[in-house]
C-alpha positions in Angstrom: -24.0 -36.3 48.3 -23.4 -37.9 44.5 -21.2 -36.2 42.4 -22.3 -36.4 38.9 -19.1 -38.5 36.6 -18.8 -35.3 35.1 -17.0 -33.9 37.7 -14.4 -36.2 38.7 -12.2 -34.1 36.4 -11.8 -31.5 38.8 -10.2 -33.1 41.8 -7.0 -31.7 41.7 -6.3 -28.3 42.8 -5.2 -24.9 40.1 -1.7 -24.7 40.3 0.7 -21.6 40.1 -0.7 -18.7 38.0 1.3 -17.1 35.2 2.4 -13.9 34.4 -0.2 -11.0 33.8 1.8 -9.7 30.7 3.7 -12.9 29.5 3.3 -14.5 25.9 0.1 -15.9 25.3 1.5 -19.2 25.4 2.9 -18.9 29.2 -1.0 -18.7 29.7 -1.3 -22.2 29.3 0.8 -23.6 31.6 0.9 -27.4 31.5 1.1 -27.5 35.5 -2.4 -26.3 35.1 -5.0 -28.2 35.6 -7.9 -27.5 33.0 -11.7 -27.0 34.6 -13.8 -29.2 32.3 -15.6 -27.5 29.8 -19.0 -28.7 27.7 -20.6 -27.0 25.1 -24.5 -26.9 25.4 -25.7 -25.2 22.7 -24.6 -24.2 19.2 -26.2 -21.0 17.4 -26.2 -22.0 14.1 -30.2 -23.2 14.2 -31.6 -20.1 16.2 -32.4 -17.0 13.5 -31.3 -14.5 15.5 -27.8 -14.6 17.7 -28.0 -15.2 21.7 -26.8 -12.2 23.5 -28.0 -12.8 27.5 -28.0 -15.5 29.6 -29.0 -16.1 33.4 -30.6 -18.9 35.0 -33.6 -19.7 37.1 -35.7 -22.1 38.7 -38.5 -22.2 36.2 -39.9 -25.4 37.5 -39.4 -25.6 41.0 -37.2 -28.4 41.0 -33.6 -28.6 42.6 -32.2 -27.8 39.2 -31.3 -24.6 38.1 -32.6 -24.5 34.2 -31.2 -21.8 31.4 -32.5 -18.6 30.5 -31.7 -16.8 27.2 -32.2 -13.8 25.0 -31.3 -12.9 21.4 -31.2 -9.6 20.0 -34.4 -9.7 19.0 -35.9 -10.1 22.3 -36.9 -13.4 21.9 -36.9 -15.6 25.6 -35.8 -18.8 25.5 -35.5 -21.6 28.2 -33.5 -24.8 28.7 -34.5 -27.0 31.5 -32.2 -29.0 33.1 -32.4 -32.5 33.0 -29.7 -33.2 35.6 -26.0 -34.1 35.1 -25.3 -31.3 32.9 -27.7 -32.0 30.3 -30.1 -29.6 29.2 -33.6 -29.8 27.2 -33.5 -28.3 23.3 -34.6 -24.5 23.7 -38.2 -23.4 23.7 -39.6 -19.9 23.2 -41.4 -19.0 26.2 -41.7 -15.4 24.8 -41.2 -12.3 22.4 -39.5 -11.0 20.6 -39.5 -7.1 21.6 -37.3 -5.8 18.8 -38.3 -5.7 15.1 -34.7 -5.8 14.2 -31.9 -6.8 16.1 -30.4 -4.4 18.5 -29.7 -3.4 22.2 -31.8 -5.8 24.8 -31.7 -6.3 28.6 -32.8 -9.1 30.7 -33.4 -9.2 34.4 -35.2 -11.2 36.7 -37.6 -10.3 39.9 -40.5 -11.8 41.9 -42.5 -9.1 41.2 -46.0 -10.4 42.4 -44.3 -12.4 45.8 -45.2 -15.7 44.6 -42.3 -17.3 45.1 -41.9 -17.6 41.3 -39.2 -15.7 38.8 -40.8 -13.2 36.8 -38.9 -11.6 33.4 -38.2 -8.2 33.0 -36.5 -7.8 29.4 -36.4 -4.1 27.7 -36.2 -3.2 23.9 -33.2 -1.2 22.2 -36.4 1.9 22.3 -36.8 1.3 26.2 -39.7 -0.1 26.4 -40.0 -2.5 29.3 -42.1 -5.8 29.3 -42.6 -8.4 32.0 -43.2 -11.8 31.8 -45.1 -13.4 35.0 -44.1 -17.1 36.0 -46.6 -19.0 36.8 -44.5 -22.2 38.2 -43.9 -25.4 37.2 -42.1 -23.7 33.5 -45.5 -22.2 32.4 -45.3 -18.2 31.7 -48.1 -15.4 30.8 -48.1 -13.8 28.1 -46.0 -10.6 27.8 -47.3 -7.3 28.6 -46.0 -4.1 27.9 -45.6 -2.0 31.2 -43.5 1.0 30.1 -43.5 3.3 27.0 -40.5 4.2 25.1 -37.5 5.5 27.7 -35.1 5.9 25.3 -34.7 8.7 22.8 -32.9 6.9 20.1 -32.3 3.4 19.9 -28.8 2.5 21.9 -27.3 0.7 25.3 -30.4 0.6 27.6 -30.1 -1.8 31.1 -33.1 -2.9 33.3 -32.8 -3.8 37.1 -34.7 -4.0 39.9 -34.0 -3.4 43.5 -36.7 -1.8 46.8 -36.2 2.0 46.4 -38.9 2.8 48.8 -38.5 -0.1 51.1 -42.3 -1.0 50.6 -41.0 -4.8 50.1 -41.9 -5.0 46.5 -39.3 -4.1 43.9 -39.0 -1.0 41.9 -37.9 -1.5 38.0 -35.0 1.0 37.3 -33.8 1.5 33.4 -31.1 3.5 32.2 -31.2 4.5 28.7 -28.3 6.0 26.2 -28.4 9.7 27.4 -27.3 8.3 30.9 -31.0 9.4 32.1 -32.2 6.8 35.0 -36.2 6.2 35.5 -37.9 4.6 38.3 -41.4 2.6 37.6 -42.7 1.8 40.9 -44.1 -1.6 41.9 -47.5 -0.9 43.6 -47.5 -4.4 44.8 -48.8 -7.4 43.2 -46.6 -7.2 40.3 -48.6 -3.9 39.2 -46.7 -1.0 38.2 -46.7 2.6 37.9 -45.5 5.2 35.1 -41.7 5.9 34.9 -40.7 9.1 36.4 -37.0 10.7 35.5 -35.1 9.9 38.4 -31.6 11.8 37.4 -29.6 12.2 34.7 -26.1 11.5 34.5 -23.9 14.6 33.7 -20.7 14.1 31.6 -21.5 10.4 31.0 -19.3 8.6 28.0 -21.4 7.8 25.3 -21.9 3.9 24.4 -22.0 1.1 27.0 -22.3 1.4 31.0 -23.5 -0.5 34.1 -24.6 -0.3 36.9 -25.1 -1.5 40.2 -27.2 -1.3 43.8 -25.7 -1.0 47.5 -26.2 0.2 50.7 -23.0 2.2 51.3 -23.9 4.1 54.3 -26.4 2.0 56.2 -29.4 3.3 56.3 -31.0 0.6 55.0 -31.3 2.1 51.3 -29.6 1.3 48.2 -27.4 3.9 46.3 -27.0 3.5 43.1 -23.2 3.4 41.2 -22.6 3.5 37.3 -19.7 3.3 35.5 -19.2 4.7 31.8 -17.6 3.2 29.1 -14.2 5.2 30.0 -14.6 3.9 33.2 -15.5 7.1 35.1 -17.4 5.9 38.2 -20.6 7.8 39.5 -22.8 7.6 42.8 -26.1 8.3 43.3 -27.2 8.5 47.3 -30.7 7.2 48.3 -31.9 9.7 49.9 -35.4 7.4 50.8 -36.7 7.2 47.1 -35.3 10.2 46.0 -31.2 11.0 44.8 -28.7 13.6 45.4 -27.5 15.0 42.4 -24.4 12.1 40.3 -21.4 12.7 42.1 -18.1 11.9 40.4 -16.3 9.3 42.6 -13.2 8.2 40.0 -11.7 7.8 37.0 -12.1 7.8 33.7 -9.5 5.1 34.6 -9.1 4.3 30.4 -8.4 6.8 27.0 -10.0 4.6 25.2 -14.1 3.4 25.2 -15.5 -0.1 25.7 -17.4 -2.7 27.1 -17.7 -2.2 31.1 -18.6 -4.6 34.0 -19.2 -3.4 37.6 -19.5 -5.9 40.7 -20.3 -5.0 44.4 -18.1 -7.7 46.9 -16.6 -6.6 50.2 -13.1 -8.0 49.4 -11.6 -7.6 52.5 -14.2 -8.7 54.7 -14.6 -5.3 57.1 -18.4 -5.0 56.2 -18.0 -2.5 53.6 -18.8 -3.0 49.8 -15.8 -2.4 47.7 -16.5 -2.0 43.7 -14.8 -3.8 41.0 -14.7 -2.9 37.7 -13.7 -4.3 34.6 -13.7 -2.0 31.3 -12.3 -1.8 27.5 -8.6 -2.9 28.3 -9.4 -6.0 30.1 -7.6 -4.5 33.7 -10.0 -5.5 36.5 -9.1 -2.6 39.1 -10.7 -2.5 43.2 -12.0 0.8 44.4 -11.7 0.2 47.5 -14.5 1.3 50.8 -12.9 2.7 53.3 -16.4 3.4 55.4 -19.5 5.1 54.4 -19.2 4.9 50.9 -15.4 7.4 51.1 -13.8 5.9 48.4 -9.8 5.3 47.6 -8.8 7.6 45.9 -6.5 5.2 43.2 -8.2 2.0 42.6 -6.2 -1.3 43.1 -5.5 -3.0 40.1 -6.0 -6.9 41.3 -5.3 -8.5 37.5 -4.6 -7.4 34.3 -5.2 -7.8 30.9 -5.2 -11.2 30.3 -4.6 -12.3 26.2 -5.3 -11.1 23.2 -5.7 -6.8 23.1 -8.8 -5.6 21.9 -12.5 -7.1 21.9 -15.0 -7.2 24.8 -14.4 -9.4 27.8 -16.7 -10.7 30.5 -16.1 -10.4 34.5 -17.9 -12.3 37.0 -17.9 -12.5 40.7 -18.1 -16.3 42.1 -17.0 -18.4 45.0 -16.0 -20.7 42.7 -13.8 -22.7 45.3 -16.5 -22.8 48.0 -14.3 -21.0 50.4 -17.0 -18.3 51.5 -14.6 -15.8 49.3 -15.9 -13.6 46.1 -13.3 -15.2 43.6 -13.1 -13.2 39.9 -14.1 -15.1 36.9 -12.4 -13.4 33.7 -13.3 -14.7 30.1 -11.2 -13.2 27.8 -11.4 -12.2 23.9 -10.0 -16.4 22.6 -12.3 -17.9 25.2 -10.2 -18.2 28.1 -11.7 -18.4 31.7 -9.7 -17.2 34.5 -9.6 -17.2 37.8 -8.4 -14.5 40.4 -8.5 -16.5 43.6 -9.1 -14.1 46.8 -8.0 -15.8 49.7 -10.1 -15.0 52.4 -8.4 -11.7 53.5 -9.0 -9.7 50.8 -5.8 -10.4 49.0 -6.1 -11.7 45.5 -3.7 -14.4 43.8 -1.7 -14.6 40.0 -4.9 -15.5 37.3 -4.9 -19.0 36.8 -6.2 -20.4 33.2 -9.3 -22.6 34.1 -9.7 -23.6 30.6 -8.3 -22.7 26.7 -10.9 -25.4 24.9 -14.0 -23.0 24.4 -13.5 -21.9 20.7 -14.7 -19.0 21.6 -16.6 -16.4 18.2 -14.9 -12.9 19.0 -17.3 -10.4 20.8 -18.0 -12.4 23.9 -21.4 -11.5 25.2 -22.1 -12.5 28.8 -21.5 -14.4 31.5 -23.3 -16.1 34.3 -22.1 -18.2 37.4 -24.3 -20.9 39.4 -24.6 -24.3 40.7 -25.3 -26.3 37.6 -24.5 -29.8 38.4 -25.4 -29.6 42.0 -22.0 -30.3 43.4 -21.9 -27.3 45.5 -19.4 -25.6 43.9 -20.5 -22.9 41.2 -20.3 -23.2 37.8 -19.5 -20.7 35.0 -22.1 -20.5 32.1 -20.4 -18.1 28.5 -22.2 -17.2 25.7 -19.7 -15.8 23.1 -20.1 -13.3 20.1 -21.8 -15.6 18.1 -24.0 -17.0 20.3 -22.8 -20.2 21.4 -23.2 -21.5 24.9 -20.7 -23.2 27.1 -20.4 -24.0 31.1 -17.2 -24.4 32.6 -17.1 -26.6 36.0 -16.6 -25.1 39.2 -13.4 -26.4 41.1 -13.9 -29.9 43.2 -11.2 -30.1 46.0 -10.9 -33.3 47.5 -8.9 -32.4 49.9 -11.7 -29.2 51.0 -14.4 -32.2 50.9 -12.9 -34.0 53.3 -12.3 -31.5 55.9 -16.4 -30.7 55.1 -16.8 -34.4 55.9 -14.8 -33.8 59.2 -17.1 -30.6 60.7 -20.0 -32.6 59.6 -19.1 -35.3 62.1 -18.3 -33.2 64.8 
């Protein structure tokens, strides 16, 4: 297959890894070798600031195009037009806030057409979908969910088959730590939202959370972490949940931004958790069968440069290994990598890049195959809004030995 010039850069493999608590400059390592880095967008023409970004196939083709959200609510899509060059931004839809505040973006087939649909929720909690149509052309946005939230503050939307009736539910948390169901009665048609539970205890100000089938019955239970890092499951007990139980933590004193992600680390069939929060630690909670937990989580990196500030976690096989590496982005704009090797045992971060001049406040992070080079890519969209995509790793030495199993 082609390789676009682009990333020719990228041929030589990370070298060692520095320090976790070192000077920021033994971050930088010349021994390093730098993923290439390319800004795509700058936020200074947009009126409101980015503050989500995922991708999708809006147009059926083999590219993967952009999808963004400012905190207005405003939906806005850059096509890709093939060796890492992107389309200006169009509206396609919104915007759901009158004033900027808390928004959150997901993405379902809700109607089984084979297309994306848009779910994207309003600081209030109000819920509105967006149905794809293919070939980039989009409905008009329709409100399917009255006001969830009491008072307007951190409010997530995502989606995932409580009842196993193939179509997927919409679940939104809202700032009182209350979780509602609105049921997809097929087609992309939708119910009311019924209270699911509320979570007792739960830190006030950010949280996430995440779907999983701990105990193999073929439903997904439901775990959120608070912004002091306390960790809480819900079992799926077949569209209905025991009451929150406490599972760990709080792991931090002090409040912040928190990022959960579901990866079976050490390959025994069992999803671990791992969880990034205010301090920038990124600590394993480890499965040890049937959704028991560890009961002291791992920490597998930690804080990597500058104190304070929110920082972004991602889970990629960005090495094409078959192995959930960690992606960390940290307050100055570096991205680093926490290599796991296979056998669940992560490696020292290595700095993939220093050049993204980075606003503070980063905002999110996304990882996918943007150049179509089969290794993923990572896409960051900083504090102020700008938008950069950092190139996955290209091994030549890995490529050949692909090359080799191909001709056997």
């Amino acid at each position: 297959m082609m390789r676009a010039p682009l990333t020719l850069a990228l041929m030589l493999l990370l070298a060692a890894a520095v320090p976790a608590r070192a000077a920021e400059h033994s971050l930088l390592d010349d021994e390093v070798t730098k993923a290439q880095t390319i800004k795509i967008l700058d936020a200074t023409g947009p009126k409101a600031r980015f503050v989500a970004v995922a991708t999708i196939n809006s147009d059926q083709d083999p590219d993967e195009d952009i999808l963004l959200v400012d905190e207005l609510g405003t939906l806005w899509l850059l096509l890709n037009e093939r060796d890492c060059k992107f389309a200006k931004p169009k509206t396609i839809a919104g915007p759901v806030n009158t004033v900027p505040g808390p928004v959150s973006l997901e993405l379902s087939d809700v109607d089984l057409d084979n297309d994306e649909d848009i779910l994207i929720t309003n600081s209030m909690g109000v819920v509105y979908l967006v149905i794809a149509e293919g070939r980039g052309r989009y409905r008009d946005m329709t409100k399917i969910s009255n006001e969830l939230n009491t008072a307007s503050g951190p409010v997530q939307v995502r989606v995932t088959d409580l009842d196993l009736d193939n179509d997927e539910d919409i679940i939104v948390g809202n700032a009182e730590g209350v979780l509602y169901k609105i049921e997809n009665i097929g087609m992309g048609k939708f119910g009311g939202a019924t209270a699911l539970t509320r979570i007792p205890g739960m830190a006030p100000g950010p949280y996430d959370y995440v779907f999983t089938d701990l105990d193999f019955d073929n439903d997904e239970e439901v775990v959120l972490v608070d912004a002091r890092e306390t960790v809480f499951l819900l079992e799926n007990l077949r569209d209905r949940f025991n009451a929150p139980k406490k599972i760990a933590g709080p792991l931090t004193g002090a409040p912040g931004t928190v990022d959960i992600e579901v990866a079976d680390y050490d390959y025994d069939g069992d999803d671990d958790l791992v969880i990034m929060g205010a301090s920038g630690a990124v600590v394993l909670l480890e499965n040890k069968g049937k959704g028991v937990f560890a009961s002291t989580p791992k920490q597998i990196a930690p804080p990597l440069g500058p104190e304070g500030g929110s920082r972004i976690l991602a889970m990629s096989d960005i090495d094409a290994e078959t192995s959930e590496d960690i992606v960390v982005v940290n307050t100055r704009g570096w991205v680093f990598l926490v290599e796991n090797d296979g056998l669940g045992v992560y490696g020292k971060p290595q700095c993939l890049t220093d050049s993204i001049e980075m606003s503070a406040g980063a905002a999110s992070a996304t990882r996918e195959d943007l150049n179509g080079d089969g290794f993923e890519d990572t896409l960051v969209l900083d504090g102020a809004g700008h938008l950069y995509l950092v190139l996955g790793i290209y091994d030549a030495m890995e490529e050949r030995l692909r090359g080799m199993e191909d001709d056997l």
